[in-house]
Structure formats: C-alpha cells, structure tokens
C-alpha positions in Angstrom: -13.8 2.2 -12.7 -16.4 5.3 -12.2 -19.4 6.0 -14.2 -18.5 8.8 -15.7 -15.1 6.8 -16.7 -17.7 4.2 -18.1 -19.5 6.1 -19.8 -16.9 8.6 -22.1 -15.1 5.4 -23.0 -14.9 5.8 -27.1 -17.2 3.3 -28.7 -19.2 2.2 -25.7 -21.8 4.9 -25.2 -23.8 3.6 -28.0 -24.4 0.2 -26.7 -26.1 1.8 -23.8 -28.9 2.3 -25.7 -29.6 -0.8 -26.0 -32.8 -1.7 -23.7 -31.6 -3.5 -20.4 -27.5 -3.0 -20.9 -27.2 -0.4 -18.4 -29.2 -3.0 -15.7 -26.3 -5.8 -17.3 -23.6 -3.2 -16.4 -24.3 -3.3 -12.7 -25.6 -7.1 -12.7 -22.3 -8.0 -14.2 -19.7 -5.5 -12.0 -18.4 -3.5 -15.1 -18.6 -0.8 -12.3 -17.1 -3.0 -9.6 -14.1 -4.5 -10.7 -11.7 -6.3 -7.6 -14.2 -5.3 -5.4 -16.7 -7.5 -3.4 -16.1 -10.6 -1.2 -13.9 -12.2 -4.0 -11.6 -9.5 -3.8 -11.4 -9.0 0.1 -8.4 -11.2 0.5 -6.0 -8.9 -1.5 -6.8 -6.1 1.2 -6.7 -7.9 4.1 -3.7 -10.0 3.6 -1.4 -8.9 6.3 -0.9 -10.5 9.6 -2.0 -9.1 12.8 -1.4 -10.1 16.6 -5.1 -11.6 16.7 -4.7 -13.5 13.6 -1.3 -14.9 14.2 -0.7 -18.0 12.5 -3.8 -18.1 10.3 -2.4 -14.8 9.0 0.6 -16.4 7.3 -1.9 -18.7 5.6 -3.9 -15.0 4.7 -0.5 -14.1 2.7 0.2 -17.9 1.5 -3.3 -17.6 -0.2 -2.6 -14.9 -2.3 0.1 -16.6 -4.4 0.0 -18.0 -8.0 -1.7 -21.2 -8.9 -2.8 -22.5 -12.2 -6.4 -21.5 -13.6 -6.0 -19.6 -10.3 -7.3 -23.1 -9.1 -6.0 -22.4 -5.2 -4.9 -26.3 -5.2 -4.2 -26.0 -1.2 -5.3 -26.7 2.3 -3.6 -25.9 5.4 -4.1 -26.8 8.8 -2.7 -25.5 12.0 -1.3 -27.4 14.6 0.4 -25.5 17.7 3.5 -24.1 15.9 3.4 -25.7 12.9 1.3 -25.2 9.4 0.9 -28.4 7.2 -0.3 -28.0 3.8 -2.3 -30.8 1.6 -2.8 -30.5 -1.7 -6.5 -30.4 -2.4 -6.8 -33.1 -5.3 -10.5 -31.8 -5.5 -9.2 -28.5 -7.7 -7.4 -30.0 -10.2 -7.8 -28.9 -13.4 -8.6 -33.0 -15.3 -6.7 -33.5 -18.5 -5.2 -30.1 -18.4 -2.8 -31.0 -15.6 -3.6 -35.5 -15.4 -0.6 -35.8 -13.7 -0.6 -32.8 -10.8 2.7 -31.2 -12.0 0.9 -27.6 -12.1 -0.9 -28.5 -8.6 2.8 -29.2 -6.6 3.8 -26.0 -8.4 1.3 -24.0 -7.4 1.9 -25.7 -3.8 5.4 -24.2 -3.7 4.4 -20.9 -4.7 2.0 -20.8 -1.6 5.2 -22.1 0.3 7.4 -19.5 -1.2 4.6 -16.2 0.1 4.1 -18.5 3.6 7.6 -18.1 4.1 8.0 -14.9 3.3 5.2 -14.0 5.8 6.7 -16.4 8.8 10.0 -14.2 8.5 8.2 -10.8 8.3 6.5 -11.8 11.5 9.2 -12.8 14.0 9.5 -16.6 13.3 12.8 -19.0 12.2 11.2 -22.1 10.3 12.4 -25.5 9.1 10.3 -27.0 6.3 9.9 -30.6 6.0 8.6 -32.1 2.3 6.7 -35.1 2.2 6.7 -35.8 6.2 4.0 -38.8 5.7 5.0 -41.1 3.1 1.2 -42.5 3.6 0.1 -39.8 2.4 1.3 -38.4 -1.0 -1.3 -35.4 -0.6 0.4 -34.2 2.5 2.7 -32.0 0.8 4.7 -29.7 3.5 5.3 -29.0 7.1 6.6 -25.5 8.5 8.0 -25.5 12.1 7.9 -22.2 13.4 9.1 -20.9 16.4 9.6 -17.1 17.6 12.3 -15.2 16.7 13.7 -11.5 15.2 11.6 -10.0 12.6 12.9 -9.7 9.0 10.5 -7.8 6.3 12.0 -8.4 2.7 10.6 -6.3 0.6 9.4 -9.5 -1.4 6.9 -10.0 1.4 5.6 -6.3 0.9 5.1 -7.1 -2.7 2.4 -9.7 -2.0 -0.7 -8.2 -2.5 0.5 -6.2 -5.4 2.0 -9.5 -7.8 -0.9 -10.3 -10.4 -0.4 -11.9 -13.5 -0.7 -9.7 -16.8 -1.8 -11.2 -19.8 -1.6 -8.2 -21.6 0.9 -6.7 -24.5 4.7 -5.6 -23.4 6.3 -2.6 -24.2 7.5 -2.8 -27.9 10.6 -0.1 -27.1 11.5 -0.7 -23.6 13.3 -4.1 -23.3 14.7 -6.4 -20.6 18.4 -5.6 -19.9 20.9 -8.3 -19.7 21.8 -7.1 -15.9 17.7 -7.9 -14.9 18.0 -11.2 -16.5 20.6 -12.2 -14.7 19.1 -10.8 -11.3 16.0 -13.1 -11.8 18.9 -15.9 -12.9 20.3 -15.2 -9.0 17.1 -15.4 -7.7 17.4 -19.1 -7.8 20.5 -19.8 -6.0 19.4 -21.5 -2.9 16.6 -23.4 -4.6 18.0 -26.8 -5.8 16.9 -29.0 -8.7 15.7 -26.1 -10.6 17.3 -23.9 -13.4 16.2 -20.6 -15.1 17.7 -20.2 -18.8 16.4 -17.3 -21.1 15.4 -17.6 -24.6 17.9 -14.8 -26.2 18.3 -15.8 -29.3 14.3 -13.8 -31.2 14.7 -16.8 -33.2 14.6 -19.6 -30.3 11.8 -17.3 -28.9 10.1 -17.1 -31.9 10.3 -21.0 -32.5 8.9 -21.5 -28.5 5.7 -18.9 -29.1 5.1 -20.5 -32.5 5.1 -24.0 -30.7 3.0 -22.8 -28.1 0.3 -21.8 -30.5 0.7 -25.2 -31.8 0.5 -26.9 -28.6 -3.0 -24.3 -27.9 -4.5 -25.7 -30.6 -4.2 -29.2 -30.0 -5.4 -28.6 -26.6 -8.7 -26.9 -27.8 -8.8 -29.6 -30.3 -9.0 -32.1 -27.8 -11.9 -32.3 -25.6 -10.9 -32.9 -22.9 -8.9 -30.3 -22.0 -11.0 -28.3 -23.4 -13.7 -28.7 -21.1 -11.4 -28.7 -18.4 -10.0 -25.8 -19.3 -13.3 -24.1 -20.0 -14.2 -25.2 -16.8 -12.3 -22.7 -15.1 -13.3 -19.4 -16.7 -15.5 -17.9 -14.5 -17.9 -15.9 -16.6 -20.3 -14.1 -14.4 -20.3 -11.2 -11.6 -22.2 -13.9 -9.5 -20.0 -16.7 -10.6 -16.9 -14.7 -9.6 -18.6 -13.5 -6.4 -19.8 -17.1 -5.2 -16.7 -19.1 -6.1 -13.8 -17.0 -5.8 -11.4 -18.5 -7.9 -10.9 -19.2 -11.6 -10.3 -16.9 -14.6 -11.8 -13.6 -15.1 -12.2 -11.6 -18.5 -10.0 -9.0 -16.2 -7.5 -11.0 -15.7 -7.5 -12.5 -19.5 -5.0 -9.2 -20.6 -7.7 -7.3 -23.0 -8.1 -3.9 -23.1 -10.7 -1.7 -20.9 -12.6 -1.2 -23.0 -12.9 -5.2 -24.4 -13.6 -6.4 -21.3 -16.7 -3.6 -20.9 -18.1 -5.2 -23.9 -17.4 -8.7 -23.1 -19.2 -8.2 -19.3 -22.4 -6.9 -21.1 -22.7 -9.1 -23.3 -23.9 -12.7 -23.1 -21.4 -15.6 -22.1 -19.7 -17.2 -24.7 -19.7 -20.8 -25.7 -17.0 -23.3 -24.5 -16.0 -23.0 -28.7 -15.8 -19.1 -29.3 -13.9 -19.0 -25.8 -11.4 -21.8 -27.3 -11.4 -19.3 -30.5 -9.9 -16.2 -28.0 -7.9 -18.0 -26.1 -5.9 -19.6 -29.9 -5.9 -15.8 -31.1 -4.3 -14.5 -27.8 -2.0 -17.1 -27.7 -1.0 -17.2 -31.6 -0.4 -13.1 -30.9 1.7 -13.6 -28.0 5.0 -13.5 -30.7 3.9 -9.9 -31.4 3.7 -8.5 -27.8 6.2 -10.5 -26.4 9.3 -9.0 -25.4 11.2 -12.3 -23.2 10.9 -15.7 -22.4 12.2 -17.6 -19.8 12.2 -21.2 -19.0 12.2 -22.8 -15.3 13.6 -26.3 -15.5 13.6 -28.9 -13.6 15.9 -32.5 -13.4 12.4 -34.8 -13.2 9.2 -33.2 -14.2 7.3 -36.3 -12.7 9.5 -35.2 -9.1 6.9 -33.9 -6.8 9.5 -32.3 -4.6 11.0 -30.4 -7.6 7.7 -29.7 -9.1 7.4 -27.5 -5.8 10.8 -26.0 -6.1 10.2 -24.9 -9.4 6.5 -22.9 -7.7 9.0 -21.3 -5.0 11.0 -20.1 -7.8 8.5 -18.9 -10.1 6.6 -16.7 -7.4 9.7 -15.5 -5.8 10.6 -14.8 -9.6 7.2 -13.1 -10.3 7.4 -11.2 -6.7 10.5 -9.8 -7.4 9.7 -8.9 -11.1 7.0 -6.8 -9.6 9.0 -4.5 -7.7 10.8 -4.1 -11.2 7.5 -2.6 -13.1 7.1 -6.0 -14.9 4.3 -8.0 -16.3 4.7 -11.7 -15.9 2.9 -15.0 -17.0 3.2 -18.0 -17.4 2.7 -19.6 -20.6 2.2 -23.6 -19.6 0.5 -24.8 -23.1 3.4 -26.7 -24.4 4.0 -28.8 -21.2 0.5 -29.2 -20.8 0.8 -31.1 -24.0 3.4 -32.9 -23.1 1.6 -34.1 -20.3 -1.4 -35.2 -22.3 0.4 -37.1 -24.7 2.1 -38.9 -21.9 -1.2 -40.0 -20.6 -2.4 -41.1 -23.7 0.9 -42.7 -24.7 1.1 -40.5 -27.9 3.8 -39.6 -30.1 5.7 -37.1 -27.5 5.8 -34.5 -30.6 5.6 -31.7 -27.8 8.7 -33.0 -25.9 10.9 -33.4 -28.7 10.1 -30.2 -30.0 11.0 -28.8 -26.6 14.0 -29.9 -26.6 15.7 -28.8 -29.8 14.7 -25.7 -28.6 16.0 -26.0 -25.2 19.1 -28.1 -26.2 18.7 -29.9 -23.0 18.2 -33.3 -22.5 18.7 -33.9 -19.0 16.8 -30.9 -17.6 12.9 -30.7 -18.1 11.2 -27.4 -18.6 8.5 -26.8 -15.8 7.2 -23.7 -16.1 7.9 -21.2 -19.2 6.9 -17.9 -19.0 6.9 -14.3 -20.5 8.0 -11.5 -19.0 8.3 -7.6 -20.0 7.3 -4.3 -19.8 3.4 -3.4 -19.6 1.2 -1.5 -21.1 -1.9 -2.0 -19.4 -2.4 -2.8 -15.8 -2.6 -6.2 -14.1 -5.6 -6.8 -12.1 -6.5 -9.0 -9.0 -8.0 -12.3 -9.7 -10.6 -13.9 -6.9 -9.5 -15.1 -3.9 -10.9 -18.0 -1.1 -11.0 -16.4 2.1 -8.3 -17.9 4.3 -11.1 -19.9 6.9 -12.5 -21.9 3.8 -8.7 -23.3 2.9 -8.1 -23.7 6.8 -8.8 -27.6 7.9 
C-alpha cells in the first residue's frame, strides 16, 4: 500500500488527526504490509546452484501450517533431508494431541517434493525411520536425475490462505470438484468428499460456530489460541510466524484501523474471531472435508497435510481462496482429552454419514473477493538443524 492509497481511503482520513496516529501508521507497517524480514522468504524461495539442498527446505518452508505455527525442523545429511517435528510450536489445548502438527508436517513434505522434482532429483521417502524417536517424522533420499517443473511447484510462493468472503454469483462447478477429488489418487488413507447438499453445509458452518464458541469458552484454548495472534509490526517482524490482522480476511480498510489502534484483549479478539466464524454461512460458497481412516494415525495425519496443500496449490492456479476451517475437530480433540461427552464427534458424523472415516481437515473453498496476503515466514537457516 502507498500513501496516497492510504490516505484517500473513505473513512480513514479523519482519524489522522488524531495526535500521534500518523507516527502509529509507520510504527505499526500500515504502509509496509509483506514487506520486511518476515516476508523475505516468499521472495527468495527458489532454489539456486549455491543453495542446493537447503533450497528445497527454502520452498518446504513456505507451506501451510496451523496458526502458521511452522511445526518443523529439517536437517541435512549428504543426500538426504530429515524432518522432526518441533514439539516446541505446538499450539497446547488447541491441538493436545499433534494431529494439526503431523498435518502441517505433510504439507511441508508435499512443497519439499515438489521442489526435489523441479530441481533434477528422483526421491524415496521413508515415514517414521526411527521408531525411538516418534518426533523424527520423514526421510527424503534424493539422488540426481531429469528435471520435472509442475506447475504446482511454480505456485508456491503465490498459495496464501484467504479468510475473506467468496463470490456470492460465481460458484464452484461440479467438473473443479471433481478435479480436486483426483488430486488425491496416489495419496492413500485419505478421502476428499464435498458438502453439496446447502443444507449439510449449512448444518457443518452452524456446528462450527458452535464448536468456536466452546473453544473461546474454554480457557485454555483460548489462551492458546490467543497465543498465536501476532499483534504488532515488531511482533511480526521479530517472530516471523503466527496470525496477522492481514491474514485474518477483513477488508483494507479494517485492517488500517485495527493496526492503528491499540491491541485488543485476549476477550474482544475471542469476540472477532466467534463473529467471523458465525458469518462464515453467509460468504461461503463450498465445503469440503479431508478424511482420514484413524485421526490418532500419525502417518495419515501427514497424508491428509500432502493432500490439503497439493489441494490448496492447485486451487490457486484456479483463482480460488482456500481455508481451512479446523474448529470442530479441534473440539473433538479437546473433549477427548478431557474425556467429555464427544458431542463434536457425533455431530460430525450425522453430517458426514461416515463412521469408519474421520474427518481431518475441513475447509472452505470459493471464489474471492479480496486478495490473500502473505503471512510471516522463518528464514530457512533458523528451521535448519
């Protein structure tokens, strides 16, 4: 955004006036947004000669996590890459039994791939190779051979998530659902199914507002949700991960406001995030549910990451907006841990019909109205062991 952008936006030139709001506008990057060292990852994301195998960790670190967490370290060892999953980022009673960290392990996996294949080398992944060591999550063997440059690979620094409304005319056509149905066909234990029916998509939004507010009514997960929201410039800037109010789906000129202004409390944050979430069955257009055989599986809990970043890759050279919408099996989770009622689950299910598949990873996907933007990224020597 430019000044003069900035400054003609309708209904913000007034609060300029205010003594010391211009100073916040450039303290908090209203004028920089994507840009600075937490953004320098989505620019320099390719692999060159001199990088060579750190640069296919430089295009594994740019893939989907949850609460943009970056659960992952990698180390390098002669031709191979192993990956660990770094227990240190995960997200408490949001995610108490790691399902969303081994997902968003196999969507690094998914872009590392991608990358090996781009640049010249045939690999053989191995899951799991040290049963001492449950953290140790994948090996890659590489070795040299022809180059191959999908143009899944090309999409990487361009997949973001977007939070924001979907086109309320321009729908999904049968032939694209079935494309991201195909998508799937070489990844085993998983399966993609598609809400059709506006009345079984209605019931899954309405249950996911549901599930949001028991999870800001519980503590816990609140503050381990909360925990994640990064909500200054310098906060941004420093840790290079998390949420971001531009990557939370509101409009320009919302999130202008919102950086000039103080932070909000734990409470009126839990308050936006309910009304975004209760909205969602307004400015949805589909949903679509990644299942898996044994949600407690770490192996398929990694499959299900491959598929949902090749799905949200892909969906990107389409024009779509994707994201995932993980409250319900974040409750489903918690009331596991806590041996609750599993009201969550069987809820689930009479929506799903299923009862020998688990659903993973839901998410929304249509046309967008407003753009996606880049969220922070680690620079690939920090994640490197």
């Amino acid at each position: 955004m430019n000044r003069r952008k900035f400054l003609t936006n309708a209904g913000i030139v007034s609060i300029l006036v205010a003594g010391g709001t211009v100073w916040r506008a450039f303290d908090q990057g209203v004028f920089s947004t994507g840009e600075g060292p937490a953004y320098e990852q989505w620019k320099n994301w390719h692999v060159t000669k001199s990088n060579g195998l750190e640069g296919l960790v430089q295009s594994a670190i740019l893939a989907a996590s949850p609460h943009n967490t970056q659960p992952w370290l990698f180390q390098i060892v002669a031709m191979e890459i192993k990956i660990y999953i770094d227990t240190k980022r995960n997200i408490g009673a949001i995610d108490p039994f790691q399902r969303e960290m081994f997902a968003g392990i196999g969507c690094a996996v998914e872009n590392l791939v991608l990358a090996a294949k781009a640049n010249g080398y045939q690999y053989i992944l191995e899951y799991f190779p040290d049963v001492t060591n449950g953290n140790y999550a994948v090996k890659i063997k590489l070795k040299k051979d022809q180059v191959y440059t999908s143009v899944l690979y090309n999409t990487i620094p361009y997949r973001h998530t977007n939070r924001g409304p979907h086109d309320p005319v321009k729908t999904l056509t049968e032939s694209l659902l079935n494309e991201f149905t195909m998508l799937g066909k070489n990844i085993i234990d998983t399966k993609l199914i598609w809400l059709i029916n506006n009345n079984d998509k209605n019931r899954f939004l309405n249950l996911n507002t549901q599930a949001t507010q028991a999870i800001i009514e519980d503590e816990a997960q609140s503050k381990s949700s909360f925990s994640w929201l990064r909500k200054s410039w310098q906060e941004i800037q420093t840790k290079k991960d998390g949420v971001t109010l531009d990557t939370t789906g509101a409009s320009e000129s919302l999130r202008i406001i919102a950086k000039m202004l103080p932070a909000v409390s734990r409470q009126t944050s839990d308050q936006y995030f309910f009304e975004a979430m209760q909205n969602l069955i307004n400015i949805t257009d589909r949903v679509g549910l990644i299942l898996v055989r044994d949600i407690h599986n770490n192996f398929q809990r990694i499959q299900a990451g491959r598929y949902w970043q090749r799905s949200h890759l892909w969906g990107t050279t389409q024009g779509l907006a994707m994201q995932p919408v993980s409250q319900i099996p974040e409750r489903i989770d918690r009331e596991q841990q806590l041996k609750m009622e599993p009201y969550f689950q069987q809820e689930l299910q009479k929506i799903t019909k299923y009862t020998d598949w688990q659903v993973l990873l839901p998410f929304r996907v249509g046309y967008p109205v407003i753009e996606a933007l880049a969220s922070p990224r680690r620079e690939t020597k920090s994640v490197i062991i």
